[in-house]
N, CA, C and O atoms as CSV, one atom per row, in Angstrom:
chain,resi,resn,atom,element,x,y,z
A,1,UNK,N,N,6.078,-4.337,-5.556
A,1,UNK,CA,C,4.983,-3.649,-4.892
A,1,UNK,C,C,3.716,-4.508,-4.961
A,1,UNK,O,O,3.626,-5.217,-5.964
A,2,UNK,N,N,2.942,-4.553,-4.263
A,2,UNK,CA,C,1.894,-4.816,-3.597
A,2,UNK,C,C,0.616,-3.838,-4.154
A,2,UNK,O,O,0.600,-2.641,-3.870
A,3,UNK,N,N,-0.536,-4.516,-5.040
A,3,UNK,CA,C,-1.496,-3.329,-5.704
A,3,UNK,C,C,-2.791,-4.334,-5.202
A,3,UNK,O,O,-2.967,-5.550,-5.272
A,4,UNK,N,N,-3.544,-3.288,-4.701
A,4,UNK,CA,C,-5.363,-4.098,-4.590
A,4,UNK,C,C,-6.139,-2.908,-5.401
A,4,UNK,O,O,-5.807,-1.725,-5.467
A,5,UNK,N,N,-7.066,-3.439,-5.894
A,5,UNK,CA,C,-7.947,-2.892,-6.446
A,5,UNK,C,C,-9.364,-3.655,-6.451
A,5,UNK,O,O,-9.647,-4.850,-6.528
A,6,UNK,N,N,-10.038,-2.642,-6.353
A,6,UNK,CA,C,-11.755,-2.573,-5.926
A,6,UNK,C,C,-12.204,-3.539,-7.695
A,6,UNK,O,O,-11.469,-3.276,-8.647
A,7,UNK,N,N,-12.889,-4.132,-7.823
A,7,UNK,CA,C,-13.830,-4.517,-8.906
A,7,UNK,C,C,-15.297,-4.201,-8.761
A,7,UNK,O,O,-16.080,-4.854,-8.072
A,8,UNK,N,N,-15.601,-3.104,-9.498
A,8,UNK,CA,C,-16.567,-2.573,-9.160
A,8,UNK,C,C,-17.890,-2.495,-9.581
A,8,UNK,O,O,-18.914,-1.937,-9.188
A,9,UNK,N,N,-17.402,-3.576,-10.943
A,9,UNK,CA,C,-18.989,-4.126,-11.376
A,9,UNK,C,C,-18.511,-6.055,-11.108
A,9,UNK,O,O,-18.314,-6.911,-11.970
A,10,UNK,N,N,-18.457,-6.180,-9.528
A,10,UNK,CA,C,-17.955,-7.550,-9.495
A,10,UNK,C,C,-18.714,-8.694,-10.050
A,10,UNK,O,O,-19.926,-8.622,-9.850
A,11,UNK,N,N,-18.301,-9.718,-10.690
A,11,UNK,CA,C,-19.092,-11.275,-11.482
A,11,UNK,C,C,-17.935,-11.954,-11.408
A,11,UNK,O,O,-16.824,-11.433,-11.515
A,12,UNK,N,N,-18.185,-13.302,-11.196
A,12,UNK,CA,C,-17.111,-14.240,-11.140
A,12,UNK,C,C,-16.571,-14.210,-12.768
A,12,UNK,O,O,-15.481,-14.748,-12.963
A,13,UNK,N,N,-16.971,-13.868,-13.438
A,13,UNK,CA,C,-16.210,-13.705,-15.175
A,13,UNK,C,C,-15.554,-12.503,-14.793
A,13,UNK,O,O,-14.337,-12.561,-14.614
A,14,UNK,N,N,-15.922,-11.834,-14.696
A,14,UNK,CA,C,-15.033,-10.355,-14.834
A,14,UNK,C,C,-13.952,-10.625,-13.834
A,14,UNK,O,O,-12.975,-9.988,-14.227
A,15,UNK,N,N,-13.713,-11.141,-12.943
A,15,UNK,CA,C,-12.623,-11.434,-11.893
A,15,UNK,C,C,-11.460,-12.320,-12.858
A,15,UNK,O,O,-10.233,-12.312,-12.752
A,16,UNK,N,N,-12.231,-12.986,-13.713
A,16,UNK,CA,C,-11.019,-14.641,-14.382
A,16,UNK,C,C,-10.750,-14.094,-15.681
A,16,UNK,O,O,-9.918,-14.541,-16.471
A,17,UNK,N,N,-11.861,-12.623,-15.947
A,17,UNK,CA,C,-10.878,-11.809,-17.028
A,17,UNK,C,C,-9.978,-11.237,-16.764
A,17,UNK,O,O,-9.194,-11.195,-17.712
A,18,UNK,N,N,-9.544,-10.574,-15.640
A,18,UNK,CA,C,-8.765,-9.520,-14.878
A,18,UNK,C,C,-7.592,-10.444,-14.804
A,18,UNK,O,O,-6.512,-10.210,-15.346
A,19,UNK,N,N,-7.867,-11.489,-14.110
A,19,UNK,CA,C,-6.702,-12.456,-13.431
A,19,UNK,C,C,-6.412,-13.008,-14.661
A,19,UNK,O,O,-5.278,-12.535,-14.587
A,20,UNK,N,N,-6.397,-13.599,-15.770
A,20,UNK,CA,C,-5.971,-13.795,-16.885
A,20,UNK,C,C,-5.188,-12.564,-18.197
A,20,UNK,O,O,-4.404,-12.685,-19.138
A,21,UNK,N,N,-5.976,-11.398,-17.536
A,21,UNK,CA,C,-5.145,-10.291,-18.739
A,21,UNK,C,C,-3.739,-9.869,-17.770
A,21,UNK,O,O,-2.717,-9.385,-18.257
A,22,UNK,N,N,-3.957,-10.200,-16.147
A,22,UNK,CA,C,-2.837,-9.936,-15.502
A,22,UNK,C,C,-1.174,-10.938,-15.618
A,22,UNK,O,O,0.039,-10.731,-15.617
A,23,UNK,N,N,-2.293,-12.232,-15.719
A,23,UNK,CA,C,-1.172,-13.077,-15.985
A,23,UNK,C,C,-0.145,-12.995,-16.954
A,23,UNK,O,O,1.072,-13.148,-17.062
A,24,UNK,N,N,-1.243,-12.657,-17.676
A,24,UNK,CA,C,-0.096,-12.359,-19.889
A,24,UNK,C,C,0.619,-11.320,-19.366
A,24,UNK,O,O,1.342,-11.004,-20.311
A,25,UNK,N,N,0.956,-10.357,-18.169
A,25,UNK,CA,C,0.852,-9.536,-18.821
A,25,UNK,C,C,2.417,-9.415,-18.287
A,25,UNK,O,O,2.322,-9.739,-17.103
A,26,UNK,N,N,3.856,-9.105,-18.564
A,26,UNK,CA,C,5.025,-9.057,-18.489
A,26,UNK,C,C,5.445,-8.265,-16.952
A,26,UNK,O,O,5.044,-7.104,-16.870
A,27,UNK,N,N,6.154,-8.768,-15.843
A,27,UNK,CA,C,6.182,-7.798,-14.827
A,27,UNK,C,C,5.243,-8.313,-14.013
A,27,UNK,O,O,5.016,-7.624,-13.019
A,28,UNK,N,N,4.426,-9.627,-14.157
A,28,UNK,CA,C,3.628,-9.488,-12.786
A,28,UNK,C,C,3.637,-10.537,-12.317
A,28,UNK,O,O,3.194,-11.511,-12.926
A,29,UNK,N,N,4.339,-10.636,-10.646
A,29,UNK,CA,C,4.667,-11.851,-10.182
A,29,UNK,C,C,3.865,-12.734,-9.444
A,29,UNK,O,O,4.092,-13.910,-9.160
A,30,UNK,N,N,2.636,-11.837,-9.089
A,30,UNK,CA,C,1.390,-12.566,-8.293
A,30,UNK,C,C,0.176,-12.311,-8.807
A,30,UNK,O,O,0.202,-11.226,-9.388
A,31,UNK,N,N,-0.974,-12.877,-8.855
A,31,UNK,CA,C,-2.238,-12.442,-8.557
A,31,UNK,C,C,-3.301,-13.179,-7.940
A,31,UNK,O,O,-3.435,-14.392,-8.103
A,32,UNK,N,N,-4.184,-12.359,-7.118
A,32,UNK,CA,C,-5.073,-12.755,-6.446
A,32,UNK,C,C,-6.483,-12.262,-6.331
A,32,UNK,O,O,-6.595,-11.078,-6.011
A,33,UNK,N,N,-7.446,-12.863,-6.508
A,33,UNK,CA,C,-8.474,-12.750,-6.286
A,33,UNK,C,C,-9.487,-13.141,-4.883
A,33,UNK,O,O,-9.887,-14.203,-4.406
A,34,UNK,N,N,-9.624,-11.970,-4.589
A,34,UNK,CA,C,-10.506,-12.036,-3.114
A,34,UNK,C,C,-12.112,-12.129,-3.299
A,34,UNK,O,O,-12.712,-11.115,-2.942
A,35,UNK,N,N,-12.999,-13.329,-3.869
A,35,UNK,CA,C,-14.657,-12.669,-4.230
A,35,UNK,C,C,-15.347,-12.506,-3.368
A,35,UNK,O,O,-16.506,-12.145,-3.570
A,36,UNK,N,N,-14.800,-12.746,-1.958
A,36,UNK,CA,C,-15.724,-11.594,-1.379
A,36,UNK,C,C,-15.728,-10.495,-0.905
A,36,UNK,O,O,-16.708,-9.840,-0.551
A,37,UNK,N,N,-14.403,-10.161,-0.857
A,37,UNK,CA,C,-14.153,-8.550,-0.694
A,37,UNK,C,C,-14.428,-7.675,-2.060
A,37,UNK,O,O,-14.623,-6.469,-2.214
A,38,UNK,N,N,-14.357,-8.870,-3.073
A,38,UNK,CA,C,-14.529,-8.169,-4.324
A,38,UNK,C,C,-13.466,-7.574,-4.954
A,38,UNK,O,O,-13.717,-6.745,-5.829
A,39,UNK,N,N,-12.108,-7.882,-4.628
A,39,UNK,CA,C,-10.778,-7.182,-5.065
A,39,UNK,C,C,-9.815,-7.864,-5.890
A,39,UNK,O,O,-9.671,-9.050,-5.592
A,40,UNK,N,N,-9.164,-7.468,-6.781
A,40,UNK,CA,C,-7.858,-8.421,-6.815
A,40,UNK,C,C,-6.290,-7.716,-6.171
A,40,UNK,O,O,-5.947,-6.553,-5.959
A,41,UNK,N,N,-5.718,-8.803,-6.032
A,41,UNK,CA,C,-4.161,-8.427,-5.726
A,41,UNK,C,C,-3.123,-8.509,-6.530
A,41,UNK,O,O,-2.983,-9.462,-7.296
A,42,UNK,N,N,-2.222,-7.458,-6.445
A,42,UNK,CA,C,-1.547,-7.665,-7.628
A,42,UNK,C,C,-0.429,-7.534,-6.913
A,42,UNK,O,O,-0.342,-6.594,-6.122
A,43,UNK,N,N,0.813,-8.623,-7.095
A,43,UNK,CA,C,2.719,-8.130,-6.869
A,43,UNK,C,C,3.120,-7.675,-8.351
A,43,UNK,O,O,2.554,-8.364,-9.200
A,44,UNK,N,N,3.694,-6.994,-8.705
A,44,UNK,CA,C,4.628,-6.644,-9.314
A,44,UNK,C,C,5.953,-6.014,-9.255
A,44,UNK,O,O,5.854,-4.787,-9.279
A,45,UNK,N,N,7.008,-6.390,-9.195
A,45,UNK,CA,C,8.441,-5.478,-8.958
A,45,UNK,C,C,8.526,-4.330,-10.056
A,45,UNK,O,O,8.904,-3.181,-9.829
A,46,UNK,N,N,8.174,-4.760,-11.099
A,46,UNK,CA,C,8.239,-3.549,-12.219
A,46,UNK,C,C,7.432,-2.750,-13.046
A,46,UNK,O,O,7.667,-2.002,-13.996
A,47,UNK,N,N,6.420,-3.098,-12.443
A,47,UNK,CA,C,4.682,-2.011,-12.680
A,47,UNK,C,C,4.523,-1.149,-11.779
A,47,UNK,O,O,5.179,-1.217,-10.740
A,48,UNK,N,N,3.577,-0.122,-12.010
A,48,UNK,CA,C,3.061,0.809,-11.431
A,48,UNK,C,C,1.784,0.456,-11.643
A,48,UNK,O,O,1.265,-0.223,-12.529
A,49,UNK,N,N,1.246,1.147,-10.481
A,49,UNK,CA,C,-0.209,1.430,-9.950
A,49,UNK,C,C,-1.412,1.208,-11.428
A,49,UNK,O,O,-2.327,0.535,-11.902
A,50,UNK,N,N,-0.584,2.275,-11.589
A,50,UNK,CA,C,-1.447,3.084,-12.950
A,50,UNK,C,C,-1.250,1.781,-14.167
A,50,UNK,O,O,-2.147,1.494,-14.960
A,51,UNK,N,N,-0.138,1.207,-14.131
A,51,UNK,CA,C,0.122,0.414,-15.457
A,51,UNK,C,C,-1.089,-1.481,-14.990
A,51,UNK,O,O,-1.758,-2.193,-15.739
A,52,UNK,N,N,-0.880,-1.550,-13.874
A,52,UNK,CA,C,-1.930,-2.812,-13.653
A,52,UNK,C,C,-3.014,-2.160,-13.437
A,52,UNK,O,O,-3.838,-3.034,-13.168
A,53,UNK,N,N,-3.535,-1.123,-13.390
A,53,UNK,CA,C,-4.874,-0.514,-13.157
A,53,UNK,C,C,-5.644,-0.187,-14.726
A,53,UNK,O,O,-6.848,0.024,-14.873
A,54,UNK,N,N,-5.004,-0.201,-15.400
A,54,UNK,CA,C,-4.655,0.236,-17.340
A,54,UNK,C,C,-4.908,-1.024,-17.871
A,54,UNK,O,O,-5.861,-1.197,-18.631
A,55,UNK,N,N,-4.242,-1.816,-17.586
A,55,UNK,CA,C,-4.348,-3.402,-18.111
A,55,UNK,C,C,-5.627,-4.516,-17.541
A,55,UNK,O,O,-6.134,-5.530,-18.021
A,56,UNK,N,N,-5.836,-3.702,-16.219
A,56,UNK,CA,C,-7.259,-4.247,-15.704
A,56,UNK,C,C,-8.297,-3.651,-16.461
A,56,UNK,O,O,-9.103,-4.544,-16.722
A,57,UNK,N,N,-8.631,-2.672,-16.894
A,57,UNK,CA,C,-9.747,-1.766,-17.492
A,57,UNK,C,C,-9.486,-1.986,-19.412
A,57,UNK,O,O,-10.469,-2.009,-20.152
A,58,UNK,N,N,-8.060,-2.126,-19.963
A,58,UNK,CA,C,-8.362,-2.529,-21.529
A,58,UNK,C,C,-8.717,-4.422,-21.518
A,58,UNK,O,O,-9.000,-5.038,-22.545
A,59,UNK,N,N,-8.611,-5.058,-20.140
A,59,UNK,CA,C,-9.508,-6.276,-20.343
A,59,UNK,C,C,-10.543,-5.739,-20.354
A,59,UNK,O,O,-11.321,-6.662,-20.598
A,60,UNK,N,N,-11.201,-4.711,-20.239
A,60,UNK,CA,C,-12.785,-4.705,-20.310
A,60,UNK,C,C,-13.604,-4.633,-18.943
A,60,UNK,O,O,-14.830,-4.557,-18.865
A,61,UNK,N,N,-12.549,-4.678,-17.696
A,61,UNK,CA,C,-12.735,-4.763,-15.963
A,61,UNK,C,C,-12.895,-3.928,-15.232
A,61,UNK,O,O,-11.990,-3.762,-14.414
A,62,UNK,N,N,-14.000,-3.084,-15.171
A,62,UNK,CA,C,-14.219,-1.830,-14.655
A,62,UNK,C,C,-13.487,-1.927,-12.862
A,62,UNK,O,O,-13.817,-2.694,-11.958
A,63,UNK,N,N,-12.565,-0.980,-12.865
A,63,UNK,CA,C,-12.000,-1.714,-11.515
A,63,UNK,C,C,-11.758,0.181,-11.047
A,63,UNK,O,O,-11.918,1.217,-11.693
A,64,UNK,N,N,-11.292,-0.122,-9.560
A,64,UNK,CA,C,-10.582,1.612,-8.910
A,64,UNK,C,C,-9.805,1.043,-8.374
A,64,UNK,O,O,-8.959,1.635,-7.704
């Protein structure tokens, strides 16, 4: 599946925290960062919504 999410207090740090706690994180086969839409992208085959949306926010990444 295919996940975007809003970054909603966007800074180029808070984007390379997100994209780095995504990378570690088991289950995720892509990520992308859009800075000027302000979003990242996420593939995963074996995450949910809720579980890369969880792992974006205990980096500290206020995201929706």
């Amino acid at each position: 599946m295919t996940y975007t999410f809003d970054l909603t207090d966007y800074s180029d740090e808070s984007a390379v925290v997100a994209e780095n706690a995504l990378r570690g994180l088991g289950g995720v086969d892509s990520v992308d960062v859009d800075r000027v839409a302000e979003t990242i992208t996420v593939n995963s085959t074996t995450l949910t919504y809720g579980e890369v949306l969880s792992a974006i926010r205990q980096a500290g990444v206020p995201a929706k």
